[in-house]
C-alpha positions in Angstrom: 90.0 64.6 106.2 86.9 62.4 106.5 86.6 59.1 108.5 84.2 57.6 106.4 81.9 58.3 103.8 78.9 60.8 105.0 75.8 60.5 103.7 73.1 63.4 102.6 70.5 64.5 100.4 70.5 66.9 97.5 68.8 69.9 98.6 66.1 70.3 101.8 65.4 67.0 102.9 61.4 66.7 101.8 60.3 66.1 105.8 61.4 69.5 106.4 58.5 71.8 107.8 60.0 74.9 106.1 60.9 73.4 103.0 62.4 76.2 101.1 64.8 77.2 104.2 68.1 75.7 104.0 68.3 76.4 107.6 65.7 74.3 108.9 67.2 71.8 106.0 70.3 71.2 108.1 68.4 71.1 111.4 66.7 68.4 109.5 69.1 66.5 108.5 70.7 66.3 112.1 67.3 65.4 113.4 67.4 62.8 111.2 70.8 61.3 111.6 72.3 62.5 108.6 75.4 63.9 107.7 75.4 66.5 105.3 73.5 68.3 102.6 74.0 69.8 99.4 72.3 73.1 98.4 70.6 73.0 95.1 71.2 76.0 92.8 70.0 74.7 90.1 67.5 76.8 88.9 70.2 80.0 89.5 72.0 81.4 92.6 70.0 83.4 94.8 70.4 83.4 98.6 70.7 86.4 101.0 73.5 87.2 102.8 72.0 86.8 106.1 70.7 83.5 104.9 74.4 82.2 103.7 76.1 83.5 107.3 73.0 81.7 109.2 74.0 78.1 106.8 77.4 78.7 108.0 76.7 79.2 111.8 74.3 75.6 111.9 76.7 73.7 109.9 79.4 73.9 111.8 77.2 74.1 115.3 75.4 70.7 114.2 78.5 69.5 112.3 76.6 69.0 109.0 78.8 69.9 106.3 77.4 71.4 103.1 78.3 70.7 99.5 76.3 72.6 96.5 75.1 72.0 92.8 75.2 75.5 90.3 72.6 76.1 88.2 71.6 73.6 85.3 71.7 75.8 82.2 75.5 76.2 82.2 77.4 75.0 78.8 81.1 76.1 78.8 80.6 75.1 75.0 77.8 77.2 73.9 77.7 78.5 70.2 77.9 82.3 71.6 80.9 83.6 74.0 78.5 85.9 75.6 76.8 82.4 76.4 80.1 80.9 77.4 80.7 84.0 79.8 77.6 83.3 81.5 78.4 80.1 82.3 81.2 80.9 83.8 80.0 83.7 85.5 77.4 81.7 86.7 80.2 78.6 87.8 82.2 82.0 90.2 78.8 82.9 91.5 77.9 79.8 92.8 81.4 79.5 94.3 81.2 82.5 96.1 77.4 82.0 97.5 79.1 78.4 98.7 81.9 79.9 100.1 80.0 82.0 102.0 78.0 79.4 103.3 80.9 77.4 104.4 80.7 74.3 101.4 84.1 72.9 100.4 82.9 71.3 97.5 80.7 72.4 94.5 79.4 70.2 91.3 78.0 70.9 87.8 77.0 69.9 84.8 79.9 71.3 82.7 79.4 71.7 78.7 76.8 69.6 76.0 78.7 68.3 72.8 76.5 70.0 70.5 78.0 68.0 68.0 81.4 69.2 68.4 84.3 66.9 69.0 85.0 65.5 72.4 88.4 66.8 72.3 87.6 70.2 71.1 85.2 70.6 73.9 87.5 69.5 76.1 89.7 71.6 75.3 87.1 74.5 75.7 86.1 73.3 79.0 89.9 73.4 80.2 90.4 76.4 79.3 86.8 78.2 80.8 88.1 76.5 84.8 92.0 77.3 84.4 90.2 81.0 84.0 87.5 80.1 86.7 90.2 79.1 89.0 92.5 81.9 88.3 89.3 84.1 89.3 88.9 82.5 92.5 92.2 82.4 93.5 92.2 86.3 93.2 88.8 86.7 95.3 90.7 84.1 97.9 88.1 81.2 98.3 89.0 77.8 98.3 86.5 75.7 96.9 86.8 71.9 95.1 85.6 72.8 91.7 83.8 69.3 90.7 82.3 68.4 87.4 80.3 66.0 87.6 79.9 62.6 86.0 76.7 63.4 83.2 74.3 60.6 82.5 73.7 61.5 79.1 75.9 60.4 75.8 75.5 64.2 74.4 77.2 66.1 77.8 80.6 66.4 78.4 81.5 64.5 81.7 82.7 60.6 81.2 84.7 59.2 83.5 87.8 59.9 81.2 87.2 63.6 80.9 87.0 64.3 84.1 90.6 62.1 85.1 92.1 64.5 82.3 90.4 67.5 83.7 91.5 66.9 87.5 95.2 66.1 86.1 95.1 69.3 84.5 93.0 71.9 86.4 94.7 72.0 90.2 91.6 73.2 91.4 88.8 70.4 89.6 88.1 67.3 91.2 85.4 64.6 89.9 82.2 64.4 91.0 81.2 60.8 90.8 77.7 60.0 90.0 77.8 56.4 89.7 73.6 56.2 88.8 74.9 58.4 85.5 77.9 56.1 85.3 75.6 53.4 84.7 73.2 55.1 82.7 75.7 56.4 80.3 77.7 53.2 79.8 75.0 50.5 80.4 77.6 49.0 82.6 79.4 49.6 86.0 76.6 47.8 87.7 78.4 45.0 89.6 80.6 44.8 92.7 83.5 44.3 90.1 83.0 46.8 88.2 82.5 49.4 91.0 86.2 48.3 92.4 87.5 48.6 89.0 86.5 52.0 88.2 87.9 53.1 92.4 91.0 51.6 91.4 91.4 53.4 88.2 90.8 56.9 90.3 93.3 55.7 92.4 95.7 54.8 90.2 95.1 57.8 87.8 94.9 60.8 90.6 96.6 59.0 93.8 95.1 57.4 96.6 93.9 61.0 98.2 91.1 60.9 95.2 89.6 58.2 97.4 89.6 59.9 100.4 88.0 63.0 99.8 85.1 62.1 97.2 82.0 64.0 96.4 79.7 60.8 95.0 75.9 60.9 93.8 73.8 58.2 94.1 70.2 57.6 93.2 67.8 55.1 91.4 67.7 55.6 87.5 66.0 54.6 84.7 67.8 55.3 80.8 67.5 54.8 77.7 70.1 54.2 74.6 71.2 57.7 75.0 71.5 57.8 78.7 70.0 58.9 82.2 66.0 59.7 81.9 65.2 60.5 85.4 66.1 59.7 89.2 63.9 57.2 90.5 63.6 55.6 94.1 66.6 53.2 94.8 63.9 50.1 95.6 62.2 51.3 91.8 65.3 50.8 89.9 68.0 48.0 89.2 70.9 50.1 89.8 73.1 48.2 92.7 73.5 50.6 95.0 74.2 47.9 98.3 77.4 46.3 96.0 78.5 50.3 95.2 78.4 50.7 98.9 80.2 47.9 99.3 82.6 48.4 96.8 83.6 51.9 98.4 83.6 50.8 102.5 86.0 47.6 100.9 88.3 50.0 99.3 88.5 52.4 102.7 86.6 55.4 100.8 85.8 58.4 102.1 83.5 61.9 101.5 80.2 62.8 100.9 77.4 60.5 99.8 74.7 62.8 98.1 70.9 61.1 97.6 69.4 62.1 94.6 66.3 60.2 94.7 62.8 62.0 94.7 62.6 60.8 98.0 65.7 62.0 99.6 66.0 61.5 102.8 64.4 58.2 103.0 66.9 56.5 100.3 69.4 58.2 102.3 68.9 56.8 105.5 68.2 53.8 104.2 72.3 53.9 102.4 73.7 55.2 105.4 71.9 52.3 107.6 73.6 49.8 105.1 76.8 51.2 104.9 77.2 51.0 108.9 76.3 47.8 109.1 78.9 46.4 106.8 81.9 44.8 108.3 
């Protein structure tokens, strides 16, 4: 159980010298008082063994947990099965290579509408991770399966979906991304707000929801049908010091992952805030 909320970046913090090791990533991120890091997999998983064992050894050594995102093209409501089967394939892989890396908590972009009801594709969705979990449980690793919260009005992945989804998939927990929140709603950008939505999680999945959270934050700019891109927190009005706020006033706890294009820096710059909150 964490003791506050730790604070990270998504993927190998930029000042990293070797910037496609995840290795020297972690070293990096204890060099520069950071807590954790999540390992991107988004454009597919591939990491050597030796690689995964080596994460392992220098998280736990330095005391940086990991987290990790799967791959970007997976839609648990694609038109084909053979599609859908990749996706899920692609959902275990990613759990195994995070496994094996020591990560207790994985996040993805679940399914796209494609002009299919809400409800039909949540129903697909459920039934894809009640198979995923099943899967797992039989290869014996224990992982936080974590949609996450999309920014776009077309992907699966409101706030609502994902309370169902954690009440009826043991294994599936949300993934909040409160910069999609707000890009996918046009609101949830005040102190208020931010409370409101912890206290629904709270009162929807119990007080542990709030204890153990795996939250993305970043600058974002949208548009009428959602999330464009991440910007730099100080290049976007998303109110990330009354979000931080919100979450040290209502005792939460977890990881904070920075998904600005600057990483660490918007990172730091969080973490600095958050400790010096009362």
């Amino acid at each position: 159980m964490f003791e506050r909320l730790l604070f990270g970046t998504a993927g190998v913090p930029n000042s990293t010298v070797k910037k496609s090791n995840p290795v020297e990533g972690v070293k990096r991120i204890h060099e520069l008082g950071l807590d954790c890091m999540q390992l991107e997999f988004a454009h597919g998983v591939r990491m050597k063994e030796e690689v995964s064992s080596a994460l392992r050894k220098v998280s736990y050594e330095l005391g940086i947990p990991l987290t990790s995102h799967g791959p970007y093209y997976i839609n648990l409501n694609a038109r084909e099965q053979d599609k859908i089967d990749s996706s899920v394939e692609r959902i275990i892989q990613t759990a195994k290579i995070s496994d094996l890396c020591g990560a207790e908590s994985m996040t993805f972009h679940a399914a796209f509408y494609m002009k299919d009801s809400p409800y039909d594709v949540f129903d697909l969705v459920e039934k894809s991770m009640n198979v995923i979990e099943e899967r797992l449980s039989r290869l014996d690793i224990e992982i936080e399966l974590r949609p996450e919260l999309t920014g776009k009005s077309s992907q699966f992945g409101s706030l609502e979906e994902l309370i169902s989804l954690t009440k009826s998939v043991n294994s599936c927990k949300p993934c909040m991304d409160f910069s999609h929140l707000y890009a996918r709603s046009g609101q949830y950008n005040t102190y208020e707000e931010f409370v409101e939505v912890l206290k629904v999680l709270k009162q929807e999945l119990g007080a542990k929801a709030l204890k153990q959270m795996h939250i993305h934050i970043s600058g974002i700019s949208s548009n009428s049908k959602g999330d464009l891109k991440h910007l730099n927190l100080d290049q976007s009005d998303f109110n990330w010091k009354d979000l931080l706020r919100a979450l040290k006033d209502e005792d939460c706890r977890g990881y904070i992952i920075c998904n600005s294009p600057n990483l660490e820096k918007d990172a730091v710059k969080m973490k600095e805030y958050y400790m010096s909150l009362q």
